[in-house]
SEVEXLUM-217160 format. One record per residue: x negated, y negated, z negated of N, C-alpha, C in turn. Coordinates in steps of 0.2 Angstrom, whole numbers, padded with zeros to 4 digits, always signed. Atoms other than C-alpha are relative to their C-alpha. Layout:
N
XYZXYZXYZ/...
//
This chain:
396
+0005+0005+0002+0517+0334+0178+0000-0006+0005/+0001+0004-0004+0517+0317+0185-0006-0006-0002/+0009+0002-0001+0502+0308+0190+0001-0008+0000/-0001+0007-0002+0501+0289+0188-0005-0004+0004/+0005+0005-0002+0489+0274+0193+0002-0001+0008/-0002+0001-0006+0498+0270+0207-0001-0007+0001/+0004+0008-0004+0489+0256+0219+0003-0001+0008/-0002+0003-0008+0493+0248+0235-0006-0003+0003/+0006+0003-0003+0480+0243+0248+0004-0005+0005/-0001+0009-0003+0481+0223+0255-0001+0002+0008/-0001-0001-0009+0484+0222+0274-0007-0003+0002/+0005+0002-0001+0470+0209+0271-0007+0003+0000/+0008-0005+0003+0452+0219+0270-0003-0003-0001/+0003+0002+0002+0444+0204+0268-0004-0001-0008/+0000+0000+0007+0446+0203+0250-0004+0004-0004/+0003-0007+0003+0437+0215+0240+0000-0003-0006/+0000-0001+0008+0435+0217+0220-0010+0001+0001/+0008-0002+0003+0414+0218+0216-0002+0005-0005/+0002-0004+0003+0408+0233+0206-0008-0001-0002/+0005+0003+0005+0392+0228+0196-0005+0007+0003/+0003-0008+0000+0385+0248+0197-0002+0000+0011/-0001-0003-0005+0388+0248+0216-0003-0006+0006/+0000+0005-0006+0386+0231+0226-0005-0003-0005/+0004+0003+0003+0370+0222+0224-0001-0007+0002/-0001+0007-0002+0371+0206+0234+0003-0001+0007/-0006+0000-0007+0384+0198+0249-0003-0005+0002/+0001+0003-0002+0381+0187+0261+0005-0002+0006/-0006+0002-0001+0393+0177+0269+0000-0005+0008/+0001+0005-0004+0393+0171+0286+0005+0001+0006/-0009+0002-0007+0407+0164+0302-0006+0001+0005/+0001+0000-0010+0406+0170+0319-0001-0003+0004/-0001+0003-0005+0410+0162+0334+0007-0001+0002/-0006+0001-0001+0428+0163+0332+0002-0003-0006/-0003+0005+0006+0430+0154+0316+0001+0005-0007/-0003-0005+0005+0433+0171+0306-0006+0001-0006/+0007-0003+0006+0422+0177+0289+0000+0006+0002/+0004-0007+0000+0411+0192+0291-0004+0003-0006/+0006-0004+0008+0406+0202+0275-0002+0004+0001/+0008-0003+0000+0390+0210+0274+0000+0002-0008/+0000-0004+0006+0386+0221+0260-0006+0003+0001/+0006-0003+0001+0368+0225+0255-0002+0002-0005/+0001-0003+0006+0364+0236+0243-0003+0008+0000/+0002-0010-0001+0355+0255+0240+0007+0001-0005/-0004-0006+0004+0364+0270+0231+0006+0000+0003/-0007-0003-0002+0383+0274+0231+0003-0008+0001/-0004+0006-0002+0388+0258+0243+0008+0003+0003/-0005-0002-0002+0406+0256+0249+0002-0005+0004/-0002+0006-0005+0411+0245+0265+0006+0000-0001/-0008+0002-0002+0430+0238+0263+0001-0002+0007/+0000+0003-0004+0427+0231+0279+0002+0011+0005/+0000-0008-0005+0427+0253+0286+0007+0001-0001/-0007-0003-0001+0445+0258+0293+0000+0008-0004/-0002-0006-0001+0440+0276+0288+0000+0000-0010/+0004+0001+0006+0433+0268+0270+0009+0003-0006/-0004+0001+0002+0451+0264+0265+0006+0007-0001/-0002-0007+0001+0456+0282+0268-0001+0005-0005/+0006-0004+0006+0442+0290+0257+0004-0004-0006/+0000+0004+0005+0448+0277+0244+0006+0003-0004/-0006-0006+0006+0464+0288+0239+0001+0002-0006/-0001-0005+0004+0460+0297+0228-0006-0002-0005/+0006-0001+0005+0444+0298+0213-0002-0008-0004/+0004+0005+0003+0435+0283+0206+0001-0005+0006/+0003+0006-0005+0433+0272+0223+0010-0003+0000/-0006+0003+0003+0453+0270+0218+0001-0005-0005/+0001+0004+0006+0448+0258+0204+0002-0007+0001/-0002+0006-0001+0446+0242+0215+0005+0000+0002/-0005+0002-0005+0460+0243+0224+0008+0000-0008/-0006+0004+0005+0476+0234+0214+0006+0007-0004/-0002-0006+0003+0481+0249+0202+0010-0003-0004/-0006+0002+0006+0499+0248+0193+0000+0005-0003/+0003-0004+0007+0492+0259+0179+0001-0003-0006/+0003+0005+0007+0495+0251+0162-0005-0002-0002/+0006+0002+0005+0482+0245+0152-0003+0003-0007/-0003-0004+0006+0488+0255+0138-0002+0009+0000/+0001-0008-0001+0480+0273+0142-0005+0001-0006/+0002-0005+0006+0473+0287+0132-0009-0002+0004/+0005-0002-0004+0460+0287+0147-0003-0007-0001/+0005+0006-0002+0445+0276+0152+0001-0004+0003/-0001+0005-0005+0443+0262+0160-0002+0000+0007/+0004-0002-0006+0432+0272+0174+0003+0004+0006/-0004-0006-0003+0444+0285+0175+0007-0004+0003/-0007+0005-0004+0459+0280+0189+0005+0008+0001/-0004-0004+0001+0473+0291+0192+0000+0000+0010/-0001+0000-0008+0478+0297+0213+0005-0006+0001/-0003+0007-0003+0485+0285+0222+0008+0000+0003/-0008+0000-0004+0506+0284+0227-0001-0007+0003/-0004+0009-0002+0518+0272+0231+0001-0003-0003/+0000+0008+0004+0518+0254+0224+0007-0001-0004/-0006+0003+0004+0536+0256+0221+0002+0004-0007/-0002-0004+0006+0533+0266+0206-0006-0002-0006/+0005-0001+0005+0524+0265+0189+0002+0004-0006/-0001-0002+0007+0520+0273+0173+0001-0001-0004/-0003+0006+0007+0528+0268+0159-0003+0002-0007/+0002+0000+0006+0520+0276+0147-0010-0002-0001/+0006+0004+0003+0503+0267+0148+0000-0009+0000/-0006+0007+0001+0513+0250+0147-0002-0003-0006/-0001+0002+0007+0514+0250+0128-0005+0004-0004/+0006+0001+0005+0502+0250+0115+0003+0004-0003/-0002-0005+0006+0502+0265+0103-0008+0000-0003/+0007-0004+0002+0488+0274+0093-0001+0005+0005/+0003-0005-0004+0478+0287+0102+0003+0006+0000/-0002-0006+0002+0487+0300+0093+0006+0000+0003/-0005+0001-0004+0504+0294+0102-0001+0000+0006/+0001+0000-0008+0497+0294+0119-0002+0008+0002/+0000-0006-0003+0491+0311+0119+0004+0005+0001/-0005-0005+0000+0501+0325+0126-0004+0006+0003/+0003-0005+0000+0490+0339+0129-0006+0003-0005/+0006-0002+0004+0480+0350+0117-0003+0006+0003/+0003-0005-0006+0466+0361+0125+0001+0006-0005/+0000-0007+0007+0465+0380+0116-0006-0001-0003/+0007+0001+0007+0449+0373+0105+0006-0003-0005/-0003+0003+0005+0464+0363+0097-0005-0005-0001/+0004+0004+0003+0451+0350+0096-0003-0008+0005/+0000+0005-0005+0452+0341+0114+0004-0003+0001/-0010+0004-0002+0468+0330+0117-0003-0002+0007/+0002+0004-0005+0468+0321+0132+0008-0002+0002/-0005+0006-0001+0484+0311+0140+0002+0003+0009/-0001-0002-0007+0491+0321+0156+0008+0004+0005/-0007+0000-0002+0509+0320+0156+0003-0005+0001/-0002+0008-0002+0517+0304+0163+0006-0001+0001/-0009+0001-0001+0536+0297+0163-0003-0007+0006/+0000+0004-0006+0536+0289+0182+0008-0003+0001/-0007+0003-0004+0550+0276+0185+0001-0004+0005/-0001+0004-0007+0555+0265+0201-0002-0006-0003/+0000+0006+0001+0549+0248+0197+0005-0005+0000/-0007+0006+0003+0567+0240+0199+0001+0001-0005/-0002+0000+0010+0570+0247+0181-0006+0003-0004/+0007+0001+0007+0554+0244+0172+0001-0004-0002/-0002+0005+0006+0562+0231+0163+0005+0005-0005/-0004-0003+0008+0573+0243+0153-0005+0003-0004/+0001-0005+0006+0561+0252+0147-0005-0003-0006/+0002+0005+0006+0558+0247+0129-0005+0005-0003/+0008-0004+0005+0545+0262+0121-0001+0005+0005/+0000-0007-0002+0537+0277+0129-0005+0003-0004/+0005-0003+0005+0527+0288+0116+0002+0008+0000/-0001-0010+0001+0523+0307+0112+0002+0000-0009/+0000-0002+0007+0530+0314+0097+0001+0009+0000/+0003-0004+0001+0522+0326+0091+0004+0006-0008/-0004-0003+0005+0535+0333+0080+0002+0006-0001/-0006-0002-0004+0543+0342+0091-0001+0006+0001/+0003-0004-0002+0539+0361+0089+0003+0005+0003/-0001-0009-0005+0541+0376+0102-0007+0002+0002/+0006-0004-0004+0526+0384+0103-0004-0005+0007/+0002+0001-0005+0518+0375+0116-0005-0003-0002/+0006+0007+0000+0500+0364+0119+0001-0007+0002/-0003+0005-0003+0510+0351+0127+0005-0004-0006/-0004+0005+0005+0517+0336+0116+0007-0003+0003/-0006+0000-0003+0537+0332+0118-0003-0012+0003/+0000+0005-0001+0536+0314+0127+0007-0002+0002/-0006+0000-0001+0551+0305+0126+0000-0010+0002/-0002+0007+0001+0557+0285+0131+0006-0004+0000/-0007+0003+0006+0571+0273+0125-0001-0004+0007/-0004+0005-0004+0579+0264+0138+0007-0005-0001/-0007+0005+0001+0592+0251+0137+0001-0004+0006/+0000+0004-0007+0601+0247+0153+0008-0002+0000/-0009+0002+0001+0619+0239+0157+0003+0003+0004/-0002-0002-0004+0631+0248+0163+0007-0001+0001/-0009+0002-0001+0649+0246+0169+0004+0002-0002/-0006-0004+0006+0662+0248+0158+0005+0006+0001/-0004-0005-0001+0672+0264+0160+0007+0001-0004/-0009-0001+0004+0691+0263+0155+0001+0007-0001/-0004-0008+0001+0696+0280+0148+0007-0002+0000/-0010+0001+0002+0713+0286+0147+0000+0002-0010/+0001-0003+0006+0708+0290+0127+0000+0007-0001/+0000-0009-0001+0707+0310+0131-0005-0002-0007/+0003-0004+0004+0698+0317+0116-0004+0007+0001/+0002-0007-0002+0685+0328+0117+0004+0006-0005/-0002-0005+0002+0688+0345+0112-0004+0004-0006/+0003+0000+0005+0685+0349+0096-0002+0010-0004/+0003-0011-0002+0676+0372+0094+0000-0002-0009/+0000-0002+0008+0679+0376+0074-0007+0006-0001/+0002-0003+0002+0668+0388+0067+0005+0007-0004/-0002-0003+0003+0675+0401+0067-0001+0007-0002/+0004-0005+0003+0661+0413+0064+0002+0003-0009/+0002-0001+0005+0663+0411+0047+0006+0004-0003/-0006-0004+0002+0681+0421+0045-0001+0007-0002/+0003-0006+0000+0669+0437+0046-0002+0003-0010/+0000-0004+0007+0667+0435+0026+0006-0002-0003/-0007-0002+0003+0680+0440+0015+0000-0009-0006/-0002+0006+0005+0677+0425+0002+0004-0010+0005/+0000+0006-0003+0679+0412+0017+0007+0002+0003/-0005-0001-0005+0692+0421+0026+0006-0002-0006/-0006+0000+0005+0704+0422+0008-0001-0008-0003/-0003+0008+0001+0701+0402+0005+0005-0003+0006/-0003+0002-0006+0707+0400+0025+0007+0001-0001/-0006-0001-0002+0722+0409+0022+0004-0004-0007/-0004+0005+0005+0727+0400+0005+0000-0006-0001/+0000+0006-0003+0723+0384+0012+0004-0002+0005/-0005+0000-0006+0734+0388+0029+0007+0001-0005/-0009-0002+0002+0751+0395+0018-0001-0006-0004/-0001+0002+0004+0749+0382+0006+0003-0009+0006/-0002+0006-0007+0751+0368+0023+0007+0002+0002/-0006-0004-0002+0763+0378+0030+0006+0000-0005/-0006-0002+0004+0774+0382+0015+0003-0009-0002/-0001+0007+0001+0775+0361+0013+0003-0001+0006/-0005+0001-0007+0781+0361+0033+0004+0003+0000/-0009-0005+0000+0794+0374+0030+0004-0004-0004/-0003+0003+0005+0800+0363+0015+0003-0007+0006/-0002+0006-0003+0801+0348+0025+0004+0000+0006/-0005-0001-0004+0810+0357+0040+0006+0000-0002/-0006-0001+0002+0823+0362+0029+0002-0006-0002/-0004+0007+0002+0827+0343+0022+0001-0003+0007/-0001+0005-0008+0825+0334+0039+0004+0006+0008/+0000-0001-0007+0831+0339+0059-0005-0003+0002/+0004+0004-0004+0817+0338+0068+0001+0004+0009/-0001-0003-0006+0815+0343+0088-0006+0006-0001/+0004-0003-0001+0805+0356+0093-0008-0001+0002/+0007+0003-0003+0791+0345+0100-0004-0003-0007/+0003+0002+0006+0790+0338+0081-0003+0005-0005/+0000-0005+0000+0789+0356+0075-0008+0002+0001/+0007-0002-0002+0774+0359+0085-0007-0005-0001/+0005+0006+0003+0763+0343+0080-0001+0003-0006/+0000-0005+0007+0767+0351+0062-0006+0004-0001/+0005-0005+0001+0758+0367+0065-0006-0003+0003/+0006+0001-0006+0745+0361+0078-0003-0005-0007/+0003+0004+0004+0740+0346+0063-0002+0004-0009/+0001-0005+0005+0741+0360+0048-0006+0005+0002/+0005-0004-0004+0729+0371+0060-0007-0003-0001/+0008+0005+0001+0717+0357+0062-0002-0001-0004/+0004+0002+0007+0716+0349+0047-0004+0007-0007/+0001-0006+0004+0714+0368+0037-0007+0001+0003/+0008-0004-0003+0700+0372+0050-0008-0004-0001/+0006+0006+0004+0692+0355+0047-0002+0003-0005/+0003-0001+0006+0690+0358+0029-0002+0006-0003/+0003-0006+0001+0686+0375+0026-0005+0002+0006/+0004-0005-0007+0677+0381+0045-0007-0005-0001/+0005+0005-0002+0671+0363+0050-0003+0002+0007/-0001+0000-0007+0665+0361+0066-0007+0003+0004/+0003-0006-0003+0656+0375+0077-0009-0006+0004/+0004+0003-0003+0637+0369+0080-0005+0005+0004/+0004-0005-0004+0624+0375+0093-0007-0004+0000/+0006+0002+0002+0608+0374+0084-0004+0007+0003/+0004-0004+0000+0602+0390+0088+0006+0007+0003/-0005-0005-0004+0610+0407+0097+0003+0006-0006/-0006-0004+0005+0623+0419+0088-0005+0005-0005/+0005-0005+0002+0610+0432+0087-0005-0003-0005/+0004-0001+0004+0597+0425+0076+0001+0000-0007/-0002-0002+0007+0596+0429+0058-0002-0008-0003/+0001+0002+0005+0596+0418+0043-0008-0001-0003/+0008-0002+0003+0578+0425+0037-0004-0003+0007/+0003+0001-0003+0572+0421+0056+0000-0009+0000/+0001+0008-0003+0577+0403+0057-0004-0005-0009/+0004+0002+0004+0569+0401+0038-0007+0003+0004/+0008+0000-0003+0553+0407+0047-0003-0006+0006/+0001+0006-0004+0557+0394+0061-0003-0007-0005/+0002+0006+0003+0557+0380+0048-0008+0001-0003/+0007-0001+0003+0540+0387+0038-0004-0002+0008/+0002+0001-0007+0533+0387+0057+0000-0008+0002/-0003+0009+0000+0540+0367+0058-0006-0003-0005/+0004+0004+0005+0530+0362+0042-0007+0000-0001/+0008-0003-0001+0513+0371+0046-0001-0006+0008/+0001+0006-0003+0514+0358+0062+0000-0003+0000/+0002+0007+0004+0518+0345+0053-0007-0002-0004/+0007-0001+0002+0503+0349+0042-0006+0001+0005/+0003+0003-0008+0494+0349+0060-0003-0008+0000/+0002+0008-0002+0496+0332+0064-0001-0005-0009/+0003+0006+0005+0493+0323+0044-0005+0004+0000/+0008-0002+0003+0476+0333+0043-0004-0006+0001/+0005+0005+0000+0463+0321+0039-0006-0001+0003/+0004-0003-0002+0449+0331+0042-0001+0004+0005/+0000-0007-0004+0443+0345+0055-0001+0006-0004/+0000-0005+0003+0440+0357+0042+0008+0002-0001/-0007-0004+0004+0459+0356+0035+0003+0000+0009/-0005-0001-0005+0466+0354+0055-0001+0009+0001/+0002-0006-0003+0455+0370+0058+0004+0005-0005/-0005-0007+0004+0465+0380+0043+0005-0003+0001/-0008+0003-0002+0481+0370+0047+0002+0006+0005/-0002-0004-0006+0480+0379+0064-0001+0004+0000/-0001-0009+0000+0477+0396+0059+0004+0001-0003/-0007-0002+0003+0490+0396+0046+0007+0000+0007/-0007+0001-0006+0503+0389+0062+0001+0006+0004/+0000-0006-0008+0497+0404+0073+0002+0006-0004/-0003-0005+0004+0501+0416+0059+0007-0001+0001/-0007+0000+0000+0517+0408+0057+0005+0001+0004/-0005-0001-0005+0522+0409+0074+0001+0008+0003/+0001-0008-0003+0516+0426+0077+0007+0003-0004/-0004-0002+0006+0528+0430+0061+0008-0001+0006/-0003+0004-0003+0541+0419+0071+0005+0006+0005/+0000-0002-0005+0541+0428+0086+0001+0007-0001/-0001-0009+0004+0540+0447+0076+0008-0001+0001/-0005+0001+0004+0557+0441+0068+0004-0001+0005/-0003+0000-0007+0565+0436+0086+0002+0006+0001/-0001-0005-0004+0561+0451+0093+0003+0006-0002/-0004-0005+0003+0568+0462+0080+0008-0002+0000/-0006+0001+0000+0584+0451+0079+0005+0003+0007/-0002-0002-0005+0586+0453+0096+0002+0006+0004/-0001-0008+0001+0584+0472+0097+0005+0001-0004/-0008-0002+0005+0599+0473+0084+0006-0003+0002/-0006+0002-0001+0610+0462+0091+0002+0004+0008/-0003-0006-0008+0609+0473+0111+0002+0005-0006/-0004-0005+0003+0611+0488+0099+0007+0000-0002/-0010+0001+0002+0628+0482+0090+0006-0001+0007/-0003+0001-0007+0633+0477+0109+0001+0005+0005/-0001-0007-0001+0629+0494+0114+0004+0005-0001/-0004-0001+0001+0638+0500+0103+0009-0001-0001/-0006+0004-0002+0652+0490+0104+0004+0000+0004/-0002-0003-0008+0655+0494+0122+0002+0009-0001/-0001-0006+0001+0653+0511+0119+0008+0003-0003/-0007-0002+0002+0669+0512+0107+0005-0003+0003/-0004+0005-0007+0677+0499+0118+0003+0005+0005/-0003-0006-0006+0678+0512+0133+0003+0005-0003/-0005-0006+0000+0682+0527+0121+0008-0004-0002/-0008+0005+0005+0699+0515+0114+0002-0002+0006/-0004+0006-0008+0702+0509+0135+0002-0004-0003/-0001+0006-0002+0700+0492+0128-0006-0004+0004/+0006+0003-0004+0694+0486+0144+0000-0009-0001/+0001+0006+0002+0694+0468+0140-0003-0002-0006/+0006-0003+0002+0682+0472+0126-0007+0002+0004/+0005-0003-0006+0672+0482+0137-0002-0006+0005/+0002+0002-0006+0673+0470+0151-0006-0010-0004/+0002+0005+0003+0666+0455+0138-0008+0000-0002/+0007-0003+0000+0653+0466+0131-0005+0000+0003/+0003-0001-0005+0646+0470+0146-0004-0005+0005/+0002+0008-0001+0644+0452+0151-0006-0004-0003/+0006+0002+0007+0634+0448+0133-0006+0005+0003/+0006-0006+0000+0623+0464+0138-0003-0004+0006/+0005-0001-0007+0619+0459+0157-0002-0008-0001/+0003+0008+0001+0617+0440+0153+0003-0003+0006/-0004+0001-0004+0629+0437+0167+0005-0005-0002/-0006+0006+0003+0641+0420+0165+0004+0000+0010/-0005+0001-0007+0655+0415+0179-0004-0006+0002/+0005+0006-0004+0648+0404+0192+0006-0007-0001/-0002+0005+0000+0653+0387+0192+0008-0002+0003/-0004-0001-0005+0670+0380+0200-0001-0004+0005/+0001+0004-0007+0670+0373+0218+0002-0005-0001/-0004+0006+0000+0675+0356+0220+0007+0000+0006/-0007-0001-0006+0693+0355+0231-0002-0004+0005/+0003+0002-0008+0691+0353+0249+0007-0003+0006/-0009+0003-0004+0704+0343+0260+0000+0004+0008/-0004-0006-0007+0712+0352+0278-0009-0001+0005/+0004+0000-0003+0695+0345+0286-0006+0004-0003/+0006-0007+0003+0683+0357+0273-0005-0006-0005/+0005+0004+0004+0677+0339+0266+0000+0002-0009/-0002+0002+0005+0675+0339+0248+0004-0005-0003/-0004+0006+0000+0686+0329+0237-0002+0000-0007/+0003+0000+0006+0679+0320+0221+0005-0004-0005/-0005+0002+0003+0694+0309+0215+0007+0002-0003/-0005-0006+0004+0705+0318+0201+0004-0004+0004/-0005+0001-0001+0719+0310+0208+0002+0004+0006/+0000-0004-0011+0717+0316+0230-0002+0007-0006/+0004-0006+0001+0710+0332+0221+0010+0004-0004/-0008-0003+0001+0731+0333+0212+0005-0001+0006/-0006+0002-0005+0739+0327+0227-0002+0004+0005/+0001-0004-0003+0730+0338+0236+0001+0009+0000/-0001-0003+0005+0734+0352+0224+0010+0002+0003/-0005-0002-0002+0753+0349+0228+0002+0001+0008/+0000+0000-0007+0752+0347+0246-0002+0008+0002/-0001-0006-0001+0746+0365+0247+0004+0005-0003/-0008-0003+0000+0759+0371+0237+0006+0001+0002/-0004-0001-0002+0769+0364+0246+0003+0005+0007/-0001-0004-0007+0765+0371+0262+0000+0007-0002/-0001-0008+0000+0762+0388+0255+0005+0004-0005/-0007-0005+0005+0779+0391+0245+0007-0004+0004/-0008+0003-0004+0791+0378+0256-0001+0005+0005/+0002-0003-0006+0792+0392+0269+0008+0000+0002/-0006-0001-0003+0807+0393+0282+0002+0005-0001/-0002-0006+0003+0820+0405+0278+0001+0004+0005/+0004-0004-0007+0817+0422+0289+0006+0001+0003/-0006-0001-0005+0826+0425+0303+0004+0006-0001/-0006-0004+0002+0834+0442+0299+0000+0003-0006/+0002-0003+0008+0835+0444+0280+0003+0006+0000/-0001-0006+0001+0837+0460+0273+0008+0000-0002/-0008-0003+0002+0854+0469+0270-0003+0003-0007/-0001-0005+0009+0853+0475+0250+0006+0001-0004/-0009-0002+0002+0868+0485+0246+0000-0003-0010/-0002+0002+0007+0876+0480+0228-0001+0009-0004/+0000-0003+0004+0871+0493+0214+0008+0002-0003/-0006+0000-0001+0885+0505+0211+0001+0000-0008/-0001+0002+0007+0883+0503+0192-0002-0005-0003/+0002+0004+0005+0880+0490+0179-0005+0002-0004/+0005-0004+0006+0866+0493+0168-0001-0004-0006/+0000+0003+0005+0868+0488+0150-0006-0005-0002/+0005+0006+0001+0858+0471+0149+0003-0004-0002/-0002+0002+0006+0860+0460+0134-0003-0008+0004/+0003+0007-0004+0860+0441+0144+0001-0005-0005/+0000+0006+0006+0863+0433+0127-0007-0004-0002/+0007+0002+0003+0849+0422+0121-0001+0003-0005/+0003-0005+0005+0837+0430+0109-0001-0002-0006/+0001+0003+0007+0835+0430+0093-0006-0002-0003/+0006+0003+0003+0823+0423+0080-0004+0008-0004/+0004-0007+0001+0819+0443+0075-0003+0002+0006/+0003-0003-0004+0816+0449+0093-0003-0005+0003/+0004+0004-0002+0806+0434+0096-0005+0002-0003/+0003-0001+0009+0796+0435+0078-0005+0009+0004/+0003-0007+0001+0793+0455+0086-0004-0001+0007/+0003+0000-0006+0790+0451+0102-0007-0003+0002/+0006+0002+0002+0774+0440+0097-0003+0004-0002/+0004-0006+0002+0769+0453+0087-0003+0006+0004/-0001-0006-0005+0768+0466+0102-0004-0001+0006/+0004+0002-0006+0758+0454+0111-0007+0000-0001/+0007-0002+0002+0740+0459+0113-0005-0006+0000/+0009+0002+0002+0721+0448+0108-0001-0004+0008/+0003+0001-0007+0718+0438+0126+0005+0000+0006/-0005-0001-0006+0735+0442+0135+0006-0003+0001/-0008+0006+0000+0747+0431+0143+0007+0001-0002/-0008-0003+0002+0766+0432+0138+0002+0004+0004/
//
């Protein structure tokens, strides 16, 4: 949570701001040095600007109000009410811009019925010109009493040359698991394929045009049938639980258009069912997805497929590979420029395979037979078998 109203206190202390509630009359009069001496007379809760220790006190609560706030104007809050006191070189941007009341608030109490404004986007004052809106929307549902606050920035930035890489493009290929999807995929793919065969036979092409062929028949087949793998939600949850998400979604929709307190007050019971529901559905999925993994593992080990096993095993423990280190040069510095990061790359290669040849290499007698090894290149069958023989995961 960040706290805004951030004020700065003047070197000069002569100056002061006047509160109406607090000061009842000044009097204004020069010393003997030529300097102004303010005097302050008044009963109740006085305040001297003029006290070293005043300016201390003045931090934090209400007595922060005169002192030159960069709070916007634009809050949920009073005009009474001030925020703690920072650094100058920051402000709030979200009491900046003019909304309704209904866009400022970001917190609902457990009555549902108190809002109040207590979440704040803090940015550096050199870039408080990009920001162009900041508001709550209230849209935005996870369970929470807390409103998503989000803001729109628009700033300039340096043009970045790619080299035209392409992201990487994940299919869907969850969906091969039913039979009606899996039997259009494969009559989609031989019908590409048997077009590519056709065309190999009329033309010579190289090996490298060959492989553009498949690679572009692969694509295009997976495009139109798979279509492209999204991450809206985790493997495990069902169909029936993410229609209870959305029911859940439109009961807090119906939240924020209620007109009245009577319909918000049944808006939000319906919602607390909904989520209870919600969360049932969850917990059940997720109970069924460790069992399948349990299972899973289980015949994995009886079958010694450890690489099965060892993947399972990873889904169960929630365990991922740590990240990879960035390459370090002979001094142990980091190295952040992919190019030093390849030339550094071959530079230990080189030193760790160019090695001097040894001083007394071994004597290895000559084999007193031959043994029938076939040194001809290989054919397009014991190729064809040799693919086939290669296992799910494993290098050639």
């Amino acid at each position: 949570m960040l706290v805004g109203g951030l004020c700065s206190i003047g070197s000069n202390r002569r100056k002061y701001m006047e509160r109406s509630n607090n000061v009842g009359s000044r009097e204004d009069q020069s010393n003997s040095n030529g300097n102004e001496e303010i005097q302050l007379s008044s009963t109740g809760n006085q305040r001297n600007t003029l006290d070293p220790n005043w300016t201390e006190k003045a931090s934090y609560g209400r007595d922060a109000a005169i002192l030159r706030s960069r709070r916007g104007q634009c809050s949920a809050h009073s005009g009474s009410r001030s925020y703690a006191v920072q650094s100058s070189t920051k402000c709030t941007c979200d009491t900046i811009f003019p909304h309704k009341r209904i866009h400022k608030a970001t917190w609902i109490s457990p009555d549902h019925t108190t809002e109040n404004q207590i979440d704040h986007i803090c940015i550096n004052e050199k870039f408080r010109r990009i920001m162009e809106d900041v508001r709550t929307r209230r849209g935005a549902d996870v369970a929470s009493d807390h409103h998503l606050v989000m803001a729109n920035l628009k700033m300039k930035l340096k043009k970045n040359w790619t080299s035209g890489q392409t992201a990487l493009q994940r299919f869907n290929t969850a969906l091969l698991q039913y039979t009606d999807k899996l039997n259009e995929f494969k009559i989609a793919l031989n019908n590409r394929f048997q077009a590519l065969q056709d065309l190999l036979k009329e033309e010579e092409t190289s090996m490298e045009d060959n492989w553009k062929g498949i690679k572009e028949a692969l694509t295009l087949t997976c495009q139109e049938v798979l279509g492209l793998k999204k991450y809206h939600h985790k493997e495990w949850i069902s169909t029936k639980t993410l229609d209870k998400i959305k029911e859940r979604k439109n009961k807090k929709a119906a939240i924020n258009n209620s007109r009245t307190r009577a319909e918000k007050v049944q808006a939000q019971a319906e919602y607390i069912e909904a989520n209870k529901q919600v969360k049932r559905s969850i917990g059940a999925d997720k109970k069924k997805y460790v069992e399948e993994l349990a299972t899973m593992a289980e015949k994995a080990a009886r079958e010694g497929n450890m690489k099965q096993l060892q993947d399972t095993t990873k889904k169960l423990a929630e365990k991922y590979s740590k990240p990879e280190r960035p390459v370090k040069d002979k001094e142990g510095k980091p190295i952040t420029e992919i190019q030093q990061q390849r030339n550094r790359w071959v530079e230990y290669s080189e030193e760790l395979l160019n090695r001097p040849a040894p001083m007394n290499p071994p004597d290895i007698e000559a084999a007193h037979t031959d043994l029938p090894i076939d040194v001809n290149p290989p054919t397009k069958e014991e190729i064809r078998i040799a693919v086939r023989q290669i296992r799910s995961g494993k290098a050639a």
